[in-house]
LUMFI-388882 format. One record per residue (C-alpha): chain; residue in one letter; y, z, x. Coordinates in Angstrom, 2 decimals. Layout:
<atoms>
<dokol->A rolo->A py->Y pz->Z px->X>
...
</atoms>
This chain:
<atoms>
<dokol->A rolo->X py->0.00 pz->0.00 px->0.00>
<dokol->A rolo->X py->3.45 pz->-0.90 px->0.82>
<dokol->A rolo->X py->4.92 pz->2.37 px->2.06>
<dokol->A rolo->X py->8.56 pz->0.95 px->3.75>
<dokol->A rolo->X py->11.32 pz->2.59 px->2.20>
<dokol->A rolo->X py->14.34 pz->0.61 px->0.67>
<dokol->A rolo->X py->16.54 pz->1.68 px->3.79>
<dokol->A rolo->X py->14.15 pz->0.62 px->6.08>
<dokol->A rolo->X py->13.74 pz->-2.85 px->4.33>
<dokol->A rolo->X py->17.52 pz->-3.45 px->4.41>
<dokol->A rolo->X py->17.55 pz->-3.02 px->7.85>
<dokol->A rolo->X py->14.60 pz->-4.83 px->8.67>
<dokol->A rolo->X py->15.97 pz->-7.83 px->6.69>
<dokol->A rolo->X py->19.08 pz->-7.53 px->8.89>
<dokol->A rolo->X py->16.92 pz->-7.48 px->11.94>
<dokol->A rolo->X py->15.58 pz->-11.19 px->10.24>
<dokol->A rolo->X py->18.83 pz->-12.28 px->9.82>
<dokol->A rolo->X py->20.31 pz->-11.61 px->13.48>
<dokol->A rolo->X py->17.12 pz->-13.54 px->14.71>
<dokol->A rolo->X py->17.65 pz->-16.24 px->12.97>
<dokol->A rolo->X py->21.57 pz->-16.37 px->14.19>
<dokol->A rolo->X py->20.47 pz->-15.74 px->17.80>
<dokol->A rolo->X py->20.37 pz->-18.34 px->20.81>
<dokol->A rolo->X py->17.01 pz->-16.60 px->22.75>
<dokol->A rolo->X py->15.57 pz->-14.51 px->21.19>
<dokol->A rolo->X py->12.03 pz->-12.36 px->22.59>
<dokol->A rolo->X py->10.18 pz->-9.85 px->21.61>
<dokol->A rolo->X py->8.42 pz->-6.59 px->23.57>
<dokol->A rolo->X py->5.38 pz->-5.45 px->22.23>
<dokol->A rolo->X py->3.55 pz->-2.48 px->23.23>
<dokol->A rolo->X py->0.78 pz->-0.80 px->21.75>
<dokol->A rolo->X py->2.30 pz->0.51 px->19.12>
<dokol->A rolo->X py->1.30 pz->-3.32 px->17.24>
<dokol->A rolo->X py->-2.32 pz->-3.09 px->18.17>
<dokol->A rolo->X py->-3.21 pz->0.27 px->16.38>
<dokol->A rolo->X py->-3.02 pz->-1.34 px->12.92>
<dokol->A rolo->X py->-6.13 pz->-3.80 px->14.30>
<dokol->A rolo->X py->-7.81 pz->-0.89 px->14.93>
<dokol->A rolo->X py->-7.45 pz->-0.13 px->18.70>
<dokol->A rolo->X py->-7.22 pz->3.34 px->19.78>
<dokol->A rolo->X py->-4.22 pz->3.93 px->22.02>
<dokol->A rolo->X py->-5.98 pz->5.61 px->25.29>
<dokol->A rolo->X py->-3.27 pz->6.64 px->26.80>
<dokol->A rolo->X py->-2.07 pz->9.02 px->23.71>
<dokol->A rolo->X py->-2.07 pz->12.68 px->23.53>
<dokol->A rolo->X py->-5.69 pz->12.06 px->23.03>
<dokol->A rolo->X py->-6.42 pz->9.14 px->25.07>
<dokol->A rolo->X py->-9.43 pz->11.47 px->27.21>
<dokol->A rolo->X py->-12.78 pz->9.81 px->27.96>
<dokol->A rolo->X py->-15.25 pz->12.64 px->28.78>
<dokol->A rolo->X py->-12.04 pz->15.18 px->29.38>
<dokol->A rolo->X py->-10.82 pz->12.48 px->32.03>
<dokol->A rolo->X py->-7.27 pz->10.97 px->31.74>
<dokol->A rolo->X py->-7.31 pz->7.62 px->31.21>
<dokol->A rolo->X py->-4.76 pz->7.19 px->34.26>
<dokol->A rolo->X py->-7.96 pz->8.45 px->36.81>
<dokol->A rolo->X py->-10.55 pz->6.09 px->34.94>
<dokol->A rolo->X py->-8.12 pz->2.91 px->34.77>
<dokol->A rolo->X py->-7.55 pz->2.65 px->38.58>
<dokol->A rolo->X py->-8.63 pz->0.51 px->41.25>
<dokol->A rolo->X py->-10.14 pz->3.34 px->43.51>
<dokol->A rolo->X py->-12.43 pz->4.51 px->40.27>
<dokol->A rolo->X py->-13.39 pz->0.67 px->40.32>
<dokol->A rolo->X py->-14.46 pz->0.37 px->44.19>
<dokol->A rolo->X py->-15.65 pz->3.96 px->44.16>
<dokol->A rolo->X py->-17.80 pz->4.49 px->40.83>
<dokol->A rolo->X py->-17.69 pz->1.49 px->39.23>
<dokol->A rolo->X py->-21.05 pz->2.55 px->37.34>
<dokol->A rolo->X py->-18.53 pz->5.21 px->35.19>
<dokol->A rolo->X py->-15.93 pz->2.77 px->35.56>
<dokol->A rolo->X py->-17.24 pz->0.44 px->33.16>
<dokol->A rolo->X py->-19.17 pz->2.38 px->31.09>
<dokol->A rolo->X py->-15.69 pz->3.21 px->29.90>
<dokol->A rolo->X py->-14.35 pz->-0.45 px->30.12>
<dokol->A rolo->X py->-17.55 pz->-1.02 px->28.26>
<dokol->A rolo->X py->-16.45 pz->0.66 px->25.55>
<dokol->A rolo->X py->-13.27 pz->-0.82 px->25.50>
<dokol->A rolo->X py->-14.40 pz->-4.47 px->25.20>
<dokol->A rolo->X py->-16.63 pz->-3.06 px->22.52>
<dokol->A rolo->X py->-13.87 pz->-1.75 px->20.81>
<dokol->A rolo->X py->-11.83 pz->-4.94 px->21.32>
<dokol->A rolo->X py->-14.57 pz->-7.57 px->20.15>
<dokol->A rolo->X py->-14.26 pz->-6.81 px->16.32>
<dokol->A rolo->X py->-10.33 pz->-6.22 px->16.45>
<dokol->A rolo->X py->-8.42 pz->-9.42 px->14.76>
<dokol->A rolo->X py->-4.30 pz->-10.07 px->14.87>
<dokol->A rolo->X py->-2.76 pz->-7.83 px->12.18>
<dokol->A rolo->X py->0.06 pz->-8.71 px->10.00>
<dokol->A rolo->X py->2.73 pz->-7.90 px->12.68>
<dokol->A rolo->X py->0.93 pz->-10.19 px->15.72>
<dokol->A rolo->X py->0.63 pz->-13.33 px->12.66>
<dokol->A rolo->X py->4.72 pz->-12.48 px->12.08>
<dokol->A rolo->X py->5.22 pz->-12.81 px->15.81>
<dokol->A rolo->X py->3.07 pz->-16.42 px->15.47>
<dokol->A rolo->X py->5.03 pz->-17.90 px->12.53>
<dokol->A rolo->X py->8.22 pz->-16.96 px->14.24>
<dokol->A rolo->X py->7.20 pz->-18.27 px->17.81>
<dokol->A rolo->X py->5.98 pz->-21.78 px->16.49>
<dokol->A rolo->X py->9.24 pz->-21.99 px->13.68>
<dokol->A rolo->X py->11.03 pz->-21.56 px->17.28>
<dokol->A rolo->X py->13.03 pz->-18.15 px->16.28>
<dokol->A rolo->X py->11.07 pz->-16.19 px->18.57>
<dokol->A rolo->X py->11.50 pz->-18.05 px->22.69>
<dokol->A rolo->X py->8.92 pz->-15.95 px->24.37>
<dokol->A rolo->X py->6.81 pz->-13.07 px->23.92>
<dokol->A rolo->X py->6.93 pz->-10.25 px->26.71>
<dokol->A rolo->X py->3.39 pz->-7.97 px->26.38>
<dokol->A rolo->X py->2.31 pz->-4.69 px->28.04>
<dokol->A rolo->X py->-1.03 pz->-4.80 px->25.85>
<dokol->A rolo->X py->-4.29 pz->-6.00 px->27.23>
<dokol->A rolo->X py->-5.75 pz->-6.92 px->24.33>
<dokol->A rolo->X py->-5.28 pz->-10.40 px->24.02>
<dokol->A rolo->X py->-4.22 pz->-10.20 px->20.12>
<dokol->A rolo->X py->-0.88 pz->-12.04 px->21.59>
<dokol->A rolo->X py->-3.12 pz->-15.13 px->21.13>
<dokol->A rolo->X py->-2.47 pz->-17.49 px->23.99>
<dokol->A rolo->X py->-3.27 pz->-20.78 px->22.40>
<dokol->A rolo->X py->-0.51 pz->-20.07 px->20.05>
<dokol->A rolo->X py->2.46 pz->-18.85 px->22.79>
<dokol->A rolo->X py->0.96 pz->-20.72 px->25.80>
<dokol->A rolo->X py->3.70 pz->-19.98 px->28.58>
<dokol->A rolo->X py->5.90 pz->-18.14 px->25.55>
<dokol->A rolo->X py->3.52 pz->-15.46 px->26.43>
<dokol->A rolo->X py->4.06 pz->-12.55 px->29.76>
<dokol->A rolo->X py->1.60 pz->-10.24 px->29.97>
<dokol->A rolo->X py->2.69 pz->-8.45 px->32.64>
<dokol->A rolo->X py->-0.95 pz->-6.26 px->32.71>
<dokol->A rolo->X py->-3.22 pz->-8.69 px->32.30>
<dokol->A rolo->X py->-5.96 pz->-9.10 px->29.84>
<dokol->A rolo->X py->-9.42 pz->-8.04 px->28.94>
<dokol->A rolo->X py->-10.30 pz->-11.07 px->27.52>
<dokol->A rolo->X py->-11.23 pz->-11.88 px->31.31>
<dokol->A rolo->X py->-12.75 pz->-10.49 px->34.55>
<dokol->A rolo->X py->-12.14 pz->-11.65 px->37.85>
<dokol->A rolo->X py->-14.25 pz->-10.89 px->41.18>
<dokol->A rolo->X py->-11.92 pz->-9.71 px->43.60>
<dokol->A rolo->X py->-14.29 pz->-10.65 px->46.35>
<dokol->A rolo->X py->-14.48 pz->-14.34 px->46.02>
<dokol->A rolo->X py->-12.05 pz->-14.83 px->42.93>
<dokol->A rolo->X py->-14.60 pz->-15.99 px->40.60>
<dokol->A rolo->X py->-13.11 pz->-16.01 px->36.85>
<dokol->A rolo->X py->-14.79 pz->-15.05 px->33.64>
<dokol->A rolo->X py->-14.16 pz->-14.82 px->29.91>
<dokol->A rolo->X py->-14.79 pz->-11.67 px->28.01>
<dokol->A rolo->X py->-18.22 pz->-13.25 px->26.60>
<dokol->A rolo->X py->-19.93 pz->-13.73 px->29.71>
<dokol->A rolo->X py->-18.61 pz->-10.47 px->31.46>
<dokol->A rolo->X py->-20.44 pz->-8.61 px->28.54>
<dokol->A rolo->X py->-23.29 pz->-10.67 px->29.18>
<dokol->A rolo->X py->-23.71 pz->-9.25 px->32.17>
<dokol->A rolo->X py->-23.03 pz->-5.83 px->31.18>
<dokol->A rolo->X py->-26.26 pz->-5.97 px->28.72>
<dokol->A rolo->X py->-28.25 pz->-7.66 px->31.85>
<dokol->A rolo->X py->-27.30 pz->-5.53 px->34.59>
<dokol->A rolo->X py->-29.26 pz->-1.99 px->34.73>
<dokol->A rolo->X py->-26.33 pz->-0.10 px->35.95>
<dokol->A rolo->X py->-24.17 pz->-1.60 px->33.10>
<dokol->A rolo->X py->-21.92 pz->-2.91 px->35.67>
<dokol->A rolo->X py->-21.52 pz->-6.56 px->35.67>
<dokol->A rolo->X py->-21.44 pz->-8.48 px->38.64>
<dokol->A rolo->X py->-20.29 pz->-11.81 px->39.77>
<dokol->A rolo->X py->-22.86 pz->-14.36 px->41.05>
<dokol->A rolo->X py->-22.25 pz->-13.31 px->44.76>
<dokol->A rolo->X py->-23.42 pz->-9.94 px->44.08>
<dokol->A rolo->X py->-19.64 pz->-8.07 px->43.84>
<dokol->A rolo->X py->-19.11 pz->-6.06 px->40.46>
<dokol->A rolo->X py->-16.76 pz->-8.09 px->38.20>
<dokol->A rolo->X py->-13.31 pz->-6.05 px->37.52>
<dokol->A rolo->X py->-11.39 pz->-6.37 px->34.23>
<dokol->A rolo->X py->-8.47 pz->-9.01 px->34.26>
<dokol->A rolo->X py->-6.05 pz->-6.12 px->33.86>
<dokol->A rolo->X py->-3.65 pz->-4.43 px->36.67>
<dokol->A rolo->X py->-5.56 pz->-1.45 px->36.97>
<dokol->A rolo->X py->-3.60 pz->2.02 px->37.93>
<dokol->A rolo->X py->-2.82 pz->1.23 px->42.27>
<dokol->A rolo->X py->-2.60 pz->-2.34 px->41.54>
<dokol->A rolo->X py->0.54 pz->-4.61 px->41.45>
<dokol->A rolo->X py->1.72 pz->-6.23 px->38.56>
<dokol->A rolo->X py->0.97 pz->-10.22 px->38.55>
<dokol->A rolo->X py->3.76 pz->-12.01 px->39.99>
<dokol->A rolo->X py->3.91 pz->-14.71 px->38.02>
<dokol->A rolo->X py->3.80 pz->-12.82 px->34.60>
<dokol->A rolo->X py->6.68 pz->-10.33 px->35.86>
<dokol->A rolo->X py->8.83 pz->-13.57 px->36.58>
<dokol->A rolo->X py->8.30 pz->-14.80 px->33.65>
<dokol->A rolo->X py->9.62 pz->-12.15 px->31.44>
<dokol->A rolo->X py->12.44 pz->-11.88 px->33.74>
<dokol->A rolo->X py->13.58 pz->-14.91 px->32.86>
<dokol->A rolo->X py->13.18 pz->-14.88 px->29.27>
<dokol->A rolo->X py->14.82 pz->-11.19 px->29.60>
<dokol->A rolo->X py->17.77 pz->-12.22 px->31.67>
<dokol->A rolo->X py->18.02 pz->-15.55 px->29.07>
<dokol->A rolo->X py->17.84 pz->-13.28 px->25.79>
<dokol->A rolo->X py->20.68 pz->-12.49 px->23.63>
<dokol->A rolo->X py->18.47 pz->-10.73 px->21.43>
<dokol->A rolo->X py->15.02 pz->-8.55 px->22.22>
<dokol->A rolo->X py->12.86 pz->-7.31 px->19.39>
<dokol->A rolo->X py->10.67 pz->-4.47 px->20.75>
<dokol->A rolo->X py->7.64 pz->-3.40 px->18.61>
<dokol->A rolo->X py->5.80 pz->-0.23 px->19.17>
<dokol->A rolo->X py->6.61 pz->1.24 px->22.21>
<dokol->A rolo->X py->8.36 pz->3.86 px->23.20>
<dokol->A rolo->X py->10.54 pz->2.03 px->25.98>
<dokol->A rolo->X py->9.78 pz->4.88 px->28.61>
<dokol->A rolo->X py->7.59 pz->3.48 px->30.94>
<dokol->A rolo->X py->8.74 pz->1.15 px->33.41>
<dokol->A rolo->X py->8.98 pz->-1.86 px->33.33>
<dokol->A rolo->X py->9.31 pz->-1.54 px->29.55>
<dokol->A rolo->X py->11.97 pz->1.04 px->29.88>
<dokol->A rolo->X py->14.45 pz->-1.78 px->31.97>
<dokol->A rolo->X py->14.17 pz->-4.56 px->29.47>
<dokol->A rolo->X py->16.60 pz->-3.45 px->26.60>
<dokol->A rolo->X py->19.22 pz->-2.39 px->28.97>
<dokol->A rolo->X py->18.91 pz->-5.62 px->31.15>
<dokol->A rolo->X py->19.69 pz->-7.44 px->27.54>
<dokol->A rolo->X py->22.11 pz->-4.96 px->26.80>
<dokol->A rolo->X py->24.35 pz->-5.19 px->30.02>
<dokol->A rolo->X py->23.77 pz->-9.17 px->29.16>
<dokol->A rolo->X py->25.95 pz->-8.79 px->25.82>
<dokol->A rolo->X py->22.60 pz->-8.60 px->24.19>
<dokol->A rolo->X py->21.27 pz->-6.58 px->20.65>
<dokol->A rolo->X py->18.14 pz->-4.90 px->20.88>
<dokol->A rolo->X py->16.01 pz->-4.25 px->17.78>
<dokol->A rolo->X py->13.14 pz->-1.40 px->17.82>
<dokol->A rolo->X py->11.08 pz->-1.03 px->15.38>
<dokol->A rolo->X py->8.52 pz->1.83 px->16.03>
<dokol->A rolo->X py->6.97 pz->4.66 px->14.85>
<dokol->A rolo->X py->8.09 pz->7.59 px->16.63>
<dokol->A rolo->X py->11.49 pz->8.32 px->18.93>
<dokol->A rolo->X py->12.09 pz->5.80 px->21.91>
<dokol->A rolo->X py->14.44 pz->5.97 px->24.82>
<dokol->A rolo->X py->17.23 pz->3.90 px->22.68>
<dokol->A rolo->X py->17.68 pz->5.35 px->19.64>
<dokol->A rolo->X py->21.07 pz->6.16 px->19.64>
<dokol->A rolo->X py->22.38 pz->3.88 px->22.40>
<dokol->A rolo->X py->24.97 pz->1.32 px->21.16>
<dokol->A rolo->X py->24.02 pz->-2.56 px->19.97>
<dokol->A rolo->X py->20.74 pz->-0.99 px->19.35>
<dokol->A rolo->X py->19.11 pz->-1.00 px->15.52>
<dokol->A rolo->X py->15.94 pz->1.35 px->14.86>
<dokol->A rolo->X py->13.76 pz->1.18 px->12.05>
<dokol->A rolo->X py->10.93 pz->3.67 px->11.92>
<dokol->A rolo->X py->8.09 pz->1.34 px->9.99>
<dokol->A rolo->X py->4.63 pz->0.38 px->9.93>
<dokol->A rolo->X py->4.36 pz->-2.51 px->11.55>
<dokol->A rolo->X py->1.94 pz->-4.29 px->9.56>
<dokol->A rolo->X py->4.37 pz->-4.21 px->6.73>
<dokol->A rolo->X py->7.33 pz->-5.00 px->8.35>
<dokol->A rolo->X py->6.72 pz->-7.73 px->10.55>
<dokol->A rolo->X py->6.68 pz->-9.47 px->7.61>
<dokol->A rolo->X py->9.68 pz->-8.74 px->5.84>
<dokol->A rolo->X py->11.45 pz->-9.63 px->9.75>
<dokol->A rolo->X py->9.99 pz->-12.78 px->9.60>
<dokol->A rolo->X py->10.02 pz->-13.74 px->5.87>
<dokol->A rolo->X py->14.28 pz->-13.13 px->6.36>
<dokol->A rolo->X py->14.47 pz->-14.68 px->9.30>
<dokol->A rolo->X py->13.23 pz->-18.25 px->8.17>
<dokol->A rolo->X py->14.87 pz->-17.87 px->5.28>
<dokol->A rolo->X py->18.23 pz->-17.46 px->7.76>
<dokol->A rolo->X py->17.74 pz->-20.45 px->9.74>
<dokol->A rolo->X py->20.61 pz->-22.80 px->8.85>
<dokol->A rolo->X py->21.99 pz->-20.19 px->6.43>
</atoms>
């Protein structure tokens, strides 16, 4: 059931509107706009996997060290991830993206519910994705499919590549650098915005917590719409809308096609 108030809905149809009016505008999700597909957010006040944080499990040193525990908790994860479908707020993002509102689409998820085929190189995910696994000894690449292939093969439960190295998630595990070419890509489309939408994050972690003030300083407007306090609440050119984001994605996006050439 619909639960968005009618204060929230006026604002969220003003959030429509200023899209439609804007010369670049992006969007920064976090993973705030997976939870309504389903997936549990690990790194949450309860985000513990056998009373360890996911922060010790999710690094490359657990990975070269145990990666038998290692991905018996990724295992999980991909588990988790292969029955989870775009909600209502990832389809919004789509319709906008391909009715060319929304320019680019800047991730920190790892899901893959930011469907690539749809955003192609509208798409930064600046951690990577689970929808693939890499071998980091001879660079082998693998889609999700065949990684848990291997998983169900191997007796460990640790799949490896086919030069005998175990295969690590395609995400930027904790002690790992971002991917170069992802970061620069949401630079630009950050630095080019005149208007970022961000969607369920809190905008405290880094690099998340630069990107509104880099559009900001720019002249920009930032939108947040997220359930629970973020870093910008209060700070000027911003608008906040506490919502589900299943239900108003929708309401962004019905407003702001209905604004183009308004």
């Amino acid at each position: 059931m619909d639960s968005t108030s009618h204060a929230a809905r006026t604002l969220l149809s003003q959030i429509g509107r200023d899209i439609a009016g804007s010369r670049f505008a992006v969007a920064f999700t976090g993973a705030g706009i997976s939870t309504e597909s389903g997936l549990p957010d690990y790194r949450g006040p309860s985000g513990l996997w056998k009373n360890r944080r996911f922060e010790a499990l999710a690094n490359i040193e657990a990975f070269k060290d145990d990666p038998v525990e290692f991905w018996e908790f990724y295992a999980h994860r991909l588990a988790v991830l292969a029955d989870a479908e775009p909600n209502a707020a990832h389809r919004a993002l789509e319709s906008m993206y391909r009715a060319g509102l929304i320019k680019g689409v800047i991730t920190q998820n790892v899901d893959g519910l930011h469907r690539r085929e749809v955003f192609g190189d509208g798409l930064a995910e600046l951690h990577g994705s689970l929808r693939t696994g890499v071998c980091l000894d001879c660079e082998s690449e693998f889609e999700s499919a065949e990684v848990e292939a291997r998983i169900a093969e191997a007796d460990d439960g640790v799949p490896r590549c086919n030069c005998g190295y175990p295969i690590k998630p395609g995400v930027v595990l904790f002690g790992e650098l971002l991917p170069g070419e992802q970061v620069e890509r949401a630079q630009t489309q950050t630095f080019e915005a005149d208007y970022m939408l961000c969607l369920g994050s809190s905008l405290s972690v880094i690099p998340a917590a630069f990107l509104p003030a880099t559009v900001l300083d720019n002249g920009g407007r930032v939108a947040i719409i997220n359930q629970g306090p973020t870093d910008y609440d209060d700070e000027p050119g911003v608008i906040k809308v506490e919502a589900s984001l299943a239900e108003a994605m929708p309401i962004v996006a019905a407003d702001a096609e209905r604004g183009v050439g308004a």
